[in-house]
Backbone bond lengths (Angstrom), bond angles and torsions (degrees), N, CA, C in turn:
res aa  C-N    CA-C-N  psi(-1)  N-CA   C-N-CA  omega(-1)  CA-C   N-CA-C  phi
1 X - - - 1.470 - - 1.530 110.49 -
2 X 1.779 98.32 -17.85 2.353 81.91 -163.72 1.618 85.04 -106.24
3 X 1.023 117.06 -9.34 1.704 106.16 172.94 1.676 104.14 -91.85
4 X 1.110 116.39 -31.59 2.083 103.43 157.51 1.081 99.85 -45.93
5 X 1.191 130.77 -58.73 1.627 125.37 -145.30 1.546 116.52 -69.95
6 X 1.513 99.89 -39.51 1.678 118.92 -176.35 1.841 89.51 -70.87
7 X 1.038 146.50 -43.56 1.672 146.22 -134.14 1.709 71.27 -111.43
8 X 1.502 155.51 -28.54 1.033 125.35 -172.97 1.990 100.13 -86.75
9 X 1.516 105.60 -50.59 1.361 119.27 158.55 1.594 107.26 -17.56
10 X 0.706 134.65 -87.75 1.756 154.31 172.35 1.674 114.23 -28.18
11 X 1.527 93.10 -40.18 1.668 90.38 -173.21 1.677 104.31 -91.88
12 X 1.672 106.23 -7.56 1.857 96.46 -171.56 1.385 73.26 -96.05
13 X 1.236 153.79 -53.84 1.777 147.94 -160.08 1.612 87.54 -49.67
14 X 1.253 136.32 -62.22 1.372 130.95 -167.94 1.734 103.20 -57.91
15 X 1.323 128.23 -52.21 1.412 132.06 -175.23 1.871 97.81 -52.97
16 X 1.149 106.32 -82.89 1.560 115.78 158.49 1.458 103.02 -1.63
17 X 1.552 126.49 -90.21 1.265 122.76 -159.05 1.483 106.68 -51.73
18 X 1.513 110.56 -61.10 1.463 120.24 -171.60 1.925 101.20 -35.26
19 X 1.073 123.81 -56.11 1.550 136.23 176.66 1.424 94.36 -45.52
20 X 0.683 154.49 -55.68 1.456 164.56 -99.46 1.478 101.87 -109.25
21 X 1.688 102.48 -69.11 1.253 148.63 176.42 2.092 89.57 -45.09
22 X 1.542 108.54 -54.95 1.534 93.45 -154.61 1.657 96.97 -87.34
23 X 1.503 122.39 12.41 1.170 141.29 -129.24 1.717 120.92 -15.91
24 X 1.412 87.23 104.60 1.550 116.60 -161.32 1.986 77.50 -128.79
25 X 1.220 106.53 66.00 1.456 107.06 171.38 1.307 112.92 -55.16
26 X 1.426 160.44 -74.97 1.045 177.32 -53.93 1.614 97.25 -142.82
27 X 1.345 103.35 -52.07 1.854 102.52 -172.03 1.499 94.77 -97.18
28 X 1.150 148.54 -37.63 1.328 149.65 154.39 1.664 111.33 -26.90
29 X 1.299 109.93 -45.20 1.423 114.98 160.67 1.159 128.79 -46.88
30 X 1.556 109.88 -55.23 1.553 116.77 -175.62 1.114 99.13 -74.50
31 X 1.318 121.17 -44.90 1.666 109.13 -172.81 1.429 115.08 -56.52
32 X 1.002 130.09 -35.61 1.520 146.02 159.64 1.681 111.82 -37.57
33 X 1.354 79.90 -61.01 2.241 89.36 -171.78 1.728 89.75 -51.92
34 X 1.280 107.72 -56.84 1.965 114.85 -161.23 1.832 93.85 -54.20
35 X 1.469 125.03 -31.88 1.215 108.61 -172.93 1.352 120.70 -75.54
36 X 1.526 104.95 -15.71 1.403 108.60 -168.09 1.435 87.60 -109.00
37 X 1.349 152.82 -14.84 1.165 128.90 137.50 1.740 139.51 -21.11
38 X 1.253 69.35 -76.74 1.684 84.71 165.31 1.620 115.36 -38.11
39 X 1.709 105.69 -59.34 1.228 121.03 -173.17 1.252 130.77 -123.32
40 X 1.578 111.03 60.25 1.517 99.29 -170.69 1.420 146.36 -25.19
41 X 1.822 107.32 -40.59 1.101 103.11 163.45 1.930 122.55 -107.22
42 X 1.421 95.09 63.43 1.389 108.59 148.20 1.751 129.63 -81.41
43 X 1.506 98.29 89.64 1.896 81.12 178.46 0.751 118.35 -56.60
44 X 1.688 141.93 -50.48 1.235 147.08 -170.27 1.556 121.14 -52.28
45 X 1.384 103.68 -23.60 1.312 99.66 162.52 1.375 135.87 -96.78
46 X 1.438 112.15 -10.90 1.429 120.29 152.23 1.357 122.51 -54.25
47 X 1.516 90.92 -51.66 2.216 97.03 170.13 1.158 111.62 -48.19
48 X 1.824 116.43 -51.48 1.305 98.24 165.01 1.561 151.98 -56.03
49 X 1.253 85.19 -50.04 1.523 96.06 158.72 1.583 124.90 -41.97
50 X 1.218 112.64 -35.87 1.574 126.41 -172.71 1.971 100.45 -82.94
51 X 1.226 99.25 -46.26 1.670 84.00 175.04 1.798 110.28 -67.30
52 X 1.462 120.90 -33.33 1.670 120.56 -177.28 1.995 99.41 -45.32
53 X 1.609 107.99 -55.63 1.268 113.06 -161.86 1.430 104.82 -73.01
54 X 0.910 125.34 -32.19 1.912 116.36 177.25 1.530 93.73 -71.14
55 X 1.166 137.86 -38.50 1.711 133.65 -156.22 1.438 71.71 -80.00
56 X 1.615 150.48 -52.51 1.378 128.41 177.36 1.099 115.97 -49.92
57 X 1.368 146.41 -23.46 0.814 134.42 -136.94 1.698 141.24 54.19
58 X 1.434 94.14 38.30 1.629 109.35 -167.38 1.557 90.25 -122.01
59 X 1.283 124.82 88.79 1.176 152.35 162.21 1.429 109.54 -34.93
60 X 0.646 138.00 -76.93 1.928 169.07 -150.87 1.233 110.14 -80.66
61 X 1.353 114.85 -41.37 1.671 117.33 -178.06 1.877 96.39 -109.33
62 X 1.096 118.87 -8.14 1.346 117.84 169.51 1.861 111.12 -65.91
63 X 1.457 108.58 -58.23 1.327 134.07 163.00 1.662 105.10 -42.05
64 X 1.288 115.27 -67.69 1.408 104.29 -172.47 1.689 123.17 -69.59
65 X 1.434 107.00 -11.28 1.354 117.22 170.74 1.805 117.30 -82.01
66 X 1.499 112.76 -26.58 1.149 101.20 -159.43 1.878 89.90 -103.87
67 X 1.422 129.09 -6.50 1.559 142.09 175.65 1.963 85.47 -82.19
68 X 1.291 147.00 -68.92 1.139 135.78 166.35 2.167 122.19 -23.31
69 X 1.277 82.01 -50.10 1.838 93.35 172.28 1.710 109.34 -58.03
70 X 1.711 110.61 -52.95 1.215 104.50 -178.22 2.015 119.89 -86.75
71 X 0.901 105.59 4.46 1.458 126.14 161.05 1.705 98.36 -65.43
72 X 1.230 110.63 -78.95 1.490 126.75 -174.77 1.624 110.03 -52.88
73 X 1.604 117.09 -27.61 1.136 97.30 -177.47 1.634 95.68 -159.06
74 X 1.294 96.56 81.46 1.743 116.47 -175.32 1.549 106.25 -51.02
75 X 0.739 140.58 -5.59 1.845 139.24 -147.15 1.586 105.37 -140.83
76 X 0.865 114.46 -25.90 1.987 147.35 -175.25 1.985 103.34 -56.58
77 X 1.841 103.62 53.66 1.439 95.65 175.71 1.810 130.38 -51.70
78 X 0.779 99.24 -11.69 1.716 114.70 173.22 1.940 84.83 -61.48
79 X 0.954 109.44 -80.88 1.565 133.78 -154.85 1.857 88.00 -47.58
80 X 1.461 101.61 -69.27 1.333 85.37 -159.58 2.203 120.92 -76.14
81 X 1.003 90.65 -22.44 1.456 109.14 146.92 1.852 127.06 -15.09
82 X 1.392 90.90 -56.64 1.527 121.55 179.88 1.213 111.19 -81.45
83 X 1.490 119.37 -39.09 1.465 136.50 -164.67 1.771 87.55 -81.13
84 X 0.817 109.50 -50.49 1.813 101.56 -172.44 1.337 111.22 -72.61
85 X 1.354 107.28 -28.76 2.011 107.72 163.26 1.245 126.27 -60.84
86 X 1.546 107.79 -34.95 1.299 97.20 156.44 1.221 155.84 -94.87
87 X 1.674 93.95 -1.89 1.520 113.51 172.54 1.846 104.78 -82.09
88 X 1.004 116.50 -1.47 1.509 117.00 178.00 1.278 111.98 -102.34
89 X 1.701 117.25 -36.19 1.447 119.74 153.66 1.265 137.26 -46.29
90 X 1.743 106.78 -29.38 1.685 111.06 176.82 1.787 109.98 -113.16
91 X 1.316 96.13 13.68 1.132 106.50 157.19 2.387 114.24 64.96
92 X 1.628 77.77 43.07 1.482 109.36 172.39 1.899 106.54 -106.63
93 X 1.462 114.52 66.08 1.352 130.27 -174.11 1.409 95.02 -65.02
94 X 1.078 118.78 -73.21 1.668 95.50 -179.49 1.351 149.36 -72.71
95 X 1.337 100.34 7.95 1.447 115.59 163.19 1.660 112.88 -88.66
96 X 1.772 107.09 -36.96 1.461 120.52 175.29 1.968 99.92 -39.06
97 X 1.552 108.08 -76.81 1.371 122.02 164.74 1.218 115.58 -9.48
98 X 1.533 115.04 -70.61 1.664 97.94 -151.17 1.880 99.53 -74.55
99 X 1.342 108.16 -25.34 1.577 98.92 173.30 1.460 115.63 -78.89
100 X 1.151 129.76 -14.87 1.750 128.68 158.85 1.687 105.59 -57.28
101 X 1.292 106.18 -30.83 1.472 92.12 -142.86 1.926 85.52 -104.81
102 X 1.397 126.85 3.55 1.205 140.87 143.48 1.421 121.79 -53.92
103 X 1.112 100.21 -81.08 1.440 116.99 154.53 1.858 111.20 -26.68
104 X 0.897 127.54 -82.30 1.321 111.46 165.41 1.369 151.79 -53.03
105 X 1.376 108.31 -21.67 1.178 113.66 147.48 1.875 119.54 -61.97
106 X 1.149 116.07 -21.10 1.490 106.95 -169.90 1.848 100.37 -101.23
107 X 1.625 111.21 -3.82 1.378 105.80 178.04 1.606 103.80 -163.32
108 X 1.554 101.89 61.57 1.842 110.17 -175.36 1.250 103.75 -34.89
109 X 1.849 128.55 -27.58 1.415 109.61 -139.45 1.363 104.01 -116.43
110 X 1.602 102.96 27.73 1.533 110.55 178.04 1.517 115.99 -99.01
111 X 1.256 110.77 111.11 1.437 125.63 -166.06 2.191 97.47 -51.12
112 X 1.626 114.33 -31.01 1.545 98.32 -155.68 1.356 93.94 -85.68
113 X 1.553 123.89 -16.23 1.598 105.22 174.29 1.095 132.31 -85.68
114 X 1.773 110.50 -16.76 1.623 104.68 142.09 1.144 134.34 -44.61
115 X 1.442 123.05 -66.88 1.511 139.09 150.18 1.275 104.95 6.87
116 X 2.321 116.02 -83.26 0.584 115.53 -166.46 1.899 136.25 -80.92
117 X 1.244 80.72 -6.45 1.690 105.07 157.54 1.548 117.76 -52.88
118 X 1.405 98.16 -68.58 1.443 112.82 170.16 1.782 121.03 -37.48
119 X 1.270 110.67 -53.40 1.375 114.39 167.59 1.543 120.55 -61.84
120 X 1.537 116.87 -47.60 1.180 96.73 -176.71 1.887 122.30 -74.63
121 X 0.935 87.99 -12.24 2.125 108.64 172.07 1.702 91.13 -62.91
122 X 1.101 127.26 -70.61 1.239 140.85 160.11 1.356 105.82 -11.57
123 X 1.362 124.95 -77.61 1.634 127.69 -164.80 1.661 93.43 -64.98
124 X 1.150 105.63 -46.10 2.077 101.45 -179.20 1.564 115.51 -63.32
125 X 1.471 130.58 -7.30 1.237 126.85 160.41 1.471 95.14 114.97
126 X 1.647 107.69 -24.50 1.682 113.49 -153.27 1.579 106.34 -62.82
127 X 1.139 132.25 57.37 1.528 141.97 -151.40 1.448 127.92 -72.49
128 X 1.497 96.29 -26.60 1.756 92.66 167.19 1.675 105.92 -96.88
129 X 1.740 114.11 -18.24 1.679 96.98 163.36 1.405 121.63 -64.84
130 X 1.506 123.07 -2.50 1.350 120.47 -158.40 1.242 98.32 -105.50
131 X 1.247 125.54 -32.43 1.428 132.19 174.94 1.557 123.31 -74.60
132 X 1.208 114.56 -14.29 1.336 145.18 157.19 1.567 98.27 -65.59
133 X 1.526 114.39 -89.16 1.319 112.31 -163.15 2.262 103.59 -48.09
134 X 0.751 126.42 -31.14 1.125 135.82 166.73 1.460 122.53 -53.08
135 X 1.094 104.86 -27.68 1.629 107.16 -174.00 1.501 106.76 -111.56
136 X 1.701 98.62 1.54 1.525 95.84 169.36 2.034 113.63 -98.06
137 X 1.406 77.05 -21.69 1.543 86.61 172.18 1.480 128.11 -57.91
138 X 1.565 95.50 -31.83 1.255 120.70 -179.21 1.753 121.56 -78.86
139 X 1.387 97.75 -24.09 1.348 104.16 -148.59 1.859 90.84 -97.38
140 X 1.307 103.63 -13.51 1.844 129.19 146.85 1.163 104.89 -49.47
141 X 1.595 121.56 -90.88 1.096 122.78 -160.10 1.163 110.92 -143.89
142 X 1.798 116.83 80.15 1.340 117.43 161.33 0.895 142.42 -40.32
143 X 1.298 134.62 23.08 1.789 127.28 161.77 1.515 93.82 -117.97
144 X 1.281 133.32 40.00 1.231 131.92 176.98 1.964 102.70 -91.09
145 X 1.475 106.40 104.00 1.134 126.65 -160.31 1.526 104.59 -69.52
146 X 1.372 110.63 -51.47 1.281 109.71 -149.31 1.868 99.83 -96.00
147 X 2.049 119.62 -7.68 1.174 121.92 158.39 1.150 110.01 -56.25
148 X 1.381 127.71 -53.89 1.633 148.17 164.72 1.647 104.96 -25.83
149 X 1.097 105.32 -58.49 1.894 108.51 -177.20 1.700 110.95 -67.12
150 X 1.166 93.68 -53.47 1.894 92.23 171.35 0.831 101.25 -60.30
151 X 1.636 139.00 -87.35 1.312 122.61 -145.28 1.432 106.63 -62.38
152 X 1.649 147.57 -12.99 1.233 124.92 162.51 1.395 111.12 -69.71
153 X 1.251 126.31 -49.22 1.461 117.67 -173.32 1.500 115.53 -55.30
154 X 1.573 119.64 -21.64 1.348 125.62 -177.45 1.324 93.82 -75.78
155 X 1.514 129.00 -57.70 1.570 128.53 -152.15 1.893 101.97 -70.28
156 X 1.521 104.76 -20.07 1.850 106.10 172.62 1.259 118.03 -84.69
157 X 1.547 109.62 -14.98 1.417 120.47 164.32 1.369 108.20 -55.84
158 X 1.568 117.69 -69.44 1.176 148.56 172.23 1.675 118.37 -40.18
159 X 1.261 106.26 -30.38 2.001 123.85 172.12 1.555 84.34 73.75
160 X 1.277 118.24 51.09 1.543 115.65 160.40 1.633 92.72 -96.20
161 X 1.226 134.94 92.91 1.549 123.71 -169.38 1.776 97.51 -70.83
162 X 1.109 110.47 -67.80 1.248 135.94 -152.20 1.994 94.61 -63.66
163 X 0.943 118.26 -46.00 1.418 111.84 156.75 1.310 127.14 -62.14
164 X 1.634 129.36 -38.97 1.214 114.81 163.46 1.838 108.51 -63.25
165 X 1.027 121.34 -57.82 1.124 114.36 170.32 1.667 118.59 -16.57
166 X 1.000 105.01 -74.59 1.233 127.77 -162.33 2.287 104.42 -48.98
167 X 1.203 100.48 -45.01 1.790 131.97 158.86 0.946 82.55 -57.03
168 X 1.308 134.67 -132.93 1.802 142.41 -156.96 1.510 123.90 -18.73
169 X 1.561 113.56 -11.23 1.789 121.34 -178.79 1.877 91.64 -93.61
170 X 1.579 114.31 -44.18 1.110 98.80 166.84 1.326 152.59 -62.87
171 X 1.485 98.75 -41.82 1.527 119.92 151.20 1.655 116.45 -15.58
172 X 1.406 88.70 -55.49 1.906 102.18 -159.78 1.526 94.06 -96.37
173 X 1.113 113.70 -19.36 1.717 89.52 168.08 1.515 102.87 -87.00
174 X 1.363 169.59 25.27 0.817 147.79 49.29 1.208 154.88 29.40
175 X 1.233 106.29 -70.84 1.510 128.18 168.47 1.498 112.78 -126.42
176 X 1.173 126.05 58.77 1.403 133.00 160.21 1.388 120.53 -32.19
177 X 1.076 140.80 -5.88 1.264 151.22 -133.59 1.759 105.06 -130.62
178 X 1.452 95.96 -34.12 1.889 108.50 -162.26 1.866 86.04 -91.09
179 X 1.459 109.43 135.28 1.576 105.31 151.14 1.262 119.92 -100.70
180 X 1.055 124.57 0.30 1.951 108.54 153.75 1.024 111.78 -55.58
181 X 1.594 135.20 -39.49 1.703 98.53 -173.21 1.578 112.13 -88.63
182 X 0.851 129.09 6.46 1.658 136.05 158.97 1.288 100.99 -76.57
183 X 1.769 133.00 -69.32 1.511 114.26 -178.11 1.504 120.62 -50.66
184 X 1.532 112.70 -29.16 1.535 112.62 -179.07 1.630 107.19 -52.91
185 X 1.626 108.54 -49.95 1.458 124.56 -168.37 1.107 92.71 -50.30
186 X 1.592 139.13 -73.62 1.445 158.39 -138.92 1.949 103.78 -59.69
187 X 1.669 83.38 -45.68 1.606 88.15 175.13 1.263 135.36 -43.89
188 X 1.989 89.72 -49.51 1.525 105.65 -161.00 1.754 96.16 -87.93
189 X 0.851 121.43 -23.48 2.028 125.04 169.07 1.264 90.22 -40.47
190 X 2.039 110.30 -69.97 1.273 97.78 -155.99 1.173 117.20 -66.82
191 X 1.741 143.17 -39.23 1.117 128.32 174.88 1.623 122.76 -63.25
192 X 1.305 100.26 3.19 1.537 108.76 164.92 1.515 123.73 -62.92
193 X 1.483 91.64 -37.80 1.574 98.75 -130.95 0.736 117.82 144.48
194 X 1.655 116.32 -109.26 1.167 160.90 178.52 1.878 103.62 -15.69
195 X 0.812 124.79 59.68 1.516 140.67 171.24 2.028 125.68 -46.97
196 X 1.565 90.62 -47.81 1.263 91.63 153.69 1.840 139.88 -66.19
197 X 1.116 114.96 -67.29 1.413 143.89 161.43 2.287 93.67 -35.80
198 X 1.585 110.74 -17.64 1.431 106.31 -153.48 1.813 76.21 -99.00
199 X 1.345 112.64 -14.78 1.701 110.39 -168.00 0.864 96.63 -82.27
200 X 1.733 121.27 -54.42 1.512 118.45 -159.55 1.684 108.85 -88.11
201 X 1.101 110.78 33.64 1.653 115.87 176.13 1.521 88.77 -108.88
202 X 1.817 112.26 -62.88 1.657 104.46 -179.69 1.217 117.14 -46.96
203 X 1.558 124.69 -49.16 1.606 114.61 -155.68 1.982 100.63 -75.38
204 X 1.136 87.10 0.29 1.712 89.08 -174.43 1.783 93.98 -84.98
205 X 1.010 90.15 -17.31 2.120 74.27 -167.67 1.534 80.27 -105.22
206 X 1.302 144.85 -11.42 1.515 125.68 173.92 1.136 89.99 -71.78
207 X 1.378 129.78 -66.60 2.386 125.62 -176.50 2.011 79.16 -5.91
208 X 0.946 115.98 -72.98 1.312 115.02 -150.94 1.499 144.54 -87.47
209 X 1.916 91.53 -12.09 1.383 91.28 176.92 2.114 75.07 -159.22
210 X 1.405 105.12 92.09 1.783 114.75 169.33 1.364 124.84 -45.64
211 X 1.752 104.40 -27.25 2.009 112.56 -156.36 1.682 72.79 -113.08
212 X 1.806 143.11 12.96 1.137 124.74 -174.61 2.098 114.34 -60.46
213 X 0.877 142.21 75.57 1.394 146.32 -155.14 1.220 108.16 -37.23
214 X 1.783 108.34 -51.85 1.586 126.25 -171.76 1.702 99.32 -52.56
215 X 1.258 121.16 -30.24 1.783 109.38 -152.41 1.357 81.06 -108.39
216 X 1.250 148.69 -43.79 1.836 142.25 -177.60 1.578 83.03 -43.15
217 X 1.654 120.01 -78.02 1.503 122.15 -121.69 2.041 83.62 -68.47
218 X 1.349 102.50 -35.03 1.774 93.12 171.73 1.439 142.04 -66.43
219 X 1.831 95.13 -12.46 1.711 111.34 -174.56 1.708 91.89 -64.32
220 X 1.890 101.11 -45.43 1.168 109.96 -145.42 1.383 112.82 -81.03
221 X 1.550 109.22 -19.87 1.226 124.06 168.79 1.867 110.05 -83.47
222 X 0.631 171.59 17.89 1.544 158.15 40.67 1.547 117.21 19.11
223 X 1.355 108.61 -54.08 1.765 105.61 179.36 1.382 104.46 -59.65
224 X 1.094 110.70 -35.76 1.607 115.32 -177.91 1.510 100.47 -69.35
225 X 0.919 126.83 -30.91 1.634 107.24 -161.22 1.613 107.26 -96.27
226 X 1.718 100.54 -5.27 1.751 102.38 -170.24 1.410 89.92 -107.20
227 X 1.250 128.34 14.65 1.517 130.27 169.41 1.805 119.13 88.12
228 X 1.674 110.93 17.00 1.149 120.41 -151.87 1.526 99.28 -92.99
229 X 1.364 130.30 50.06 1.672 121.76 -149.43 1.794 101.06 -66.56
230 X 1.123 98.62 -25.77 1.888 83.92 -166.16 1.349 90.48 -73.62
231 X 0.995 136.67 -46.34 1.686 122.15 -153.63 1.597 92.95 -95.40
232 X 1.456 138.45 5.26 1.033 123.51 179.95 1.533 94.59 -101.18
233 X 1.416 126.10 -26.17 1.303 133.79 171.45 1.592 118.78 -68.06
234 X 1.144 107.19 -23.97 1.472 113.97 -174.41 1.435 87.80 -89.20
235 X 1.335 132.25 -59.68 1.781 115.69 -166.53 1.651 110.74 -40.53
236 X 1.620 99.32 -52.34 1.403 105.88 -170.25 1.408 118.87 -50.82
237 X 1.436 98.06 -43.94 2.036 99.43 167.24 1.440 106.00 -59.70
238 X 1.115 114.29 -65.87 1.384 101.34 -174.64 1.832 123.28 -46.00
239 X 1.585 115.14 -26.13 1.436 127.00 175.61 1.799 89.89 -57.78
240 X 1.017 101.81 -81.17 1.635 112.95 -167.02 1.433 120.98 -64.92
241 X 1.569 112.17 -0.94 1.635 99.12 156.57 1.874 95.45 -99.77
242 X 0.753 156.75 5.45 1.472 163.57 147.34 1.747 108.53 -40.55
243 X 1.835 92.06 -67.86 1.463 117.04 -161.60 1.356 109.27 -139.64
244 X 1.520 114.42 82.31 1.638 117.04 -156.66 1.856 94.03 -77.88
245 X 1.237 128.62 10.23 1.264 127.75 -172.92 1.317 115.68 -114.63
246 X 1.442 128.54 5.00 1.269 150.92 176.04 1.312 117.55 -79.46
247 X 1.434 107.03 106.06 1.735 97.91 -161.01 1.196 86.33 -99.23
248 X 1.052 165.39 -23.86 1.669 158.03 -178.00 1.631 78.04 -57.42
249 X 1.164 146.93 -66.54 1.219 135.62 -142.42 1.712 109.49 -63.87
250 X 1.133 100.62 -61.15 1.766 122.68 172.76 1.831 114.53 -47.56
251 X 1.806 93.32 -31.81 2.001 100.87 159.69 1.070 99.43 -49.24
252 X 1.921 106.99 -80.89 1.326 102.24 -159.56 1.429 138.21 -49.99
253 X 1.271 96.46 -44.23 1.812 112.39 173.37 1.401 116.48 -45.53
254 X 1.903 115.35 -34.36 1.426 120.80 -176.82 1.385 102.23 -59.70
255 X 1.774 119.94 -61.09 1.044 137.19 -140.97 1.685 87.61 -77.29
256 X 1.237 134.08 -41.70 1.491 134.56 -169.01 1.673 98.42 -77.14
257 X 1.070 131.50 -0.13 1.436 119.83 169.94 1.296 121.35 -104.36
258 X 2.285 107.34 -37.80 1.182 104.75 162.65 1.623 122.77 -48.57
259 X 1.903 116.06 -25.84 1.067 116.05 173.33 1.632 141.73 -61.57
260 X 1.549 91.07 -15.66 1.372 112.45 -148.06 1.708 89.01 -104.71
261 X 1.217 120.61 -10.39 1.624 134.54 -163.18 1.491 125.60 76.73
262 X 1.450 101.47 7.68 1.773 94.89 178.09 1.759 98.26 -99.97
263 X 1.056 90.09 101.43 1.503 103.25 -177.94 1.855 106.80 -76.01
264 X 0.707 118.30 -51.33 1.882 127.72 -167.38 1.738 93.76 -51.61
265 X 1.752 108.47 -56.43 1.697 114.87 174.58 1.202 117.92 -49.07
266 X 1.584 111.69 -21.84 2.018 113.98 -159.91 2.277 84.18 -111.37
267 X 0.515 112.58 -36.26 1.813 109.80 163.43 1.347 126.96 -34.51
268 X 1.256 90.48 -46.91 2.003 110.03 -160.14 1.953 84.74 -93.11
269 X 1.441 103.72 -45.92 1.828 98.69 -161.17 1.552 87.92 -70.59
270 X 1.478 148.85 -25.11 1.143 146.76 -134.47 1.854 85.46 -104.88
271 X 1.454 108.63 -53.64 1.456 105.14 -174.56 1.469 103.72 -68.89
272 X 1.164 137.86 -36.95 1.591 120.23 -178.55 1.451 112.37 -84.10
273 X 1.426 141.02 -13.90 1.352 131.29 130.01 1.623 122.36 -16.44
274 X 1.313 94.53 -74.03 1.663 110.79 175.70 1.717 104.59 -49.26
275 X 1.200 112.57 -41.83 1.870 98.30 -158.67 1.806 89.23 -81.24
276 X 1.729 119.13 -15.82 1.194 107.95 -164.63 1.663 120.05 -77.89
277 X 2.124 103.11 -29.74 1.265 124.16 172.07 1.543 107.30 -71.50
278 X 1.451 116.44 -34.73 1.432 93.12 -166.14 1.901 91.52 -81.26
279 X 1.245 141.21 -17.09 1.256 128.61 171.31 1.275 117.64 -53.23
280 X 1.700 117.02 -47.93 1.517 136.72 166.04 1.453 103.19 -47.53
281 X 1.162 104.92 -32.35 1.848 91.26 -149.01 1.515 131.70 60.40
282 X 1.360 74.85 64.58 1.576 92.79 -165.96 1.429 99.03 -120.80
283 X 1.378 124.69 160.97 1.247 138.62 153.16 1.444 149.46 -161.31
284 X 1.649 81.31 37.17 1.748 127.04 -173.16 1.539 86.56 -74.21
285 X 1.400 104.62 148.75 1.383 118.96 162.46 2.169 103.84 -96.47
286 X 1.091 88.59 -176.43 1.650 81.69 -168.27 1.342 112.22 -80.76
287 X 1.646 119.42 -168.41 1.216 87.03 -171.75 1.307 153.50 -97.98
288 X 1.367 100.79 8.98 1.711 131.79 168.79 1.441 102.91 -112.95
289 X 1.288 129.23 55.43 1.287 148.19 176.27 1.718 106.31 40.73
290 X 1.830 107.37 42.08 1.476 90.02 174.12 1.511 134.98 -89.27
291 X 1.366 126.56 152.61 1.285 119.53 -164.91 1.240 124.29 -125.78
């Protein structure tokens, strides 16, 4: 009779997930409740249950369902795993912590709970512990791509240039393939300075992606800053006959005409910039702070 019950338990936890999966939360729920019917002490179906109620958006009983799972199965890194994802999602950092730092004690040599250590240090401000926990993640398993992307975006947070840099060159030796970490590079050149080195970061992520927008509107923003206005003027046309809705493009083009002395041409491109950011909702200046 208690092994029927567990094999019926098991097959609504499987119905449950599948729901889950198409997220049809609502019946994923019940299927959940029926599993833990069956089987009260099913953790796995409390976890489940606990992801149905956050996909509701029922916060509170999501939490108290998936703290029931780790009751039932204290040791259950799957379970608590999840539990710290979501305490970092609602932005409970120090509760995220003490279950990361659980989690690592029961498997120091797991590169993703560094990682995810690292991030939640991150959301707490604690920024050089996070870059730490990050470089231990790494120091696990260096081709960890996407530790590489946080901790650069943290260290540009931080105006560590030359360290994010240094993150984003690895990235792409890695993943040669992705042009974010070439536009990241291109960025940090240009707020360097370094204008050249900011070209040959873009044309490196065009090798790979030609219609890439982010690395044009930066080639062109670099030509501008090395004094190159015609060919920095010509990218920008070419940006905005591409993507006539690109107001970074219509920045740059303003600012490369006010340069050029046709002021009346850099007015009109400067005001439809503006009508294009406030459509975006934007209120980035361009991307070498042009105006």
């Amino acid at each position: 009779m208690e092994d029927r019950k567990k094999e019926e338990s098991k097959k609504k936890y499987a119905e449950g997930f599948e729901l889950l999966q198409k997220r049809d939360y609502k019946y994923a729920k019940k299927a959940f409740e029926d599993a833990i019917n069956a089987d009260p002490a099913n953790a796995e179906a409390y976890s489940g249950k606990a992801n149905a109620l956050f996909g509701m958006q029922e916060v509170e009983k999501g939490f108290k369902a998936i703290e029931k799972a780790i009751e039932l199965a204290p040791d259950n890194t799957g379970i608590l795993d999840m539990y710290g994802a979501y305490l970092y999602n609602f932005g409970k950092f120090n509760d995220a912590l003490g279950v990361i730092e659980r989690l690592i004690s029961m498997a120091p040599e797991n590169p993703d709970y560094w990682h995810k250590k690292g991030d939640v240090l991150a959301g707490m401000e604690e920024n050089d512990k996070a870059v730490e926990a990050y470089d231990k993640a790494l120091s696990i398993d260096p081709t960890g791509v996407e530790v590489l992307r946080d901790k650069g975006i943290l260290l540009e947070q931080m105006q560590k240039y030359e360290g994010a840099l240094d993150a984003f060159r690895q990235a792409a030796k890695l993943l040669p393939q992705e042009t974010y970490f070439y536009d990241c590079q291109g960025q940090l050149f240009g707020r360097l300075g370094r204008y050249e080195e900011a070209l040959l970061a873009f044309s490196l992520a065009m090798k790979v992606d030609q219609d890439d927008e982010y690395a044009i509107n930066g080639m062109a923003a670099a030509l501008t800053k090395l004094g190159k206005m015609d060919e920095a003027l010509q990218m920008f046309d070419e940006m905005i006959d591409r993507n006539p809705e690109n107001a970074f493009s219509w920045d740059g083009k303003a600012y490369v005409l006010k340069q050029m002395g046709k002021l009346e041409e850099a007015e009109q491109a400067a005001e439809h910039a503006k009508k294009l950011f406030r459509k975006q909702e934007e209120s980035t200046p361009g991307m070498f702070g042009n105006a």
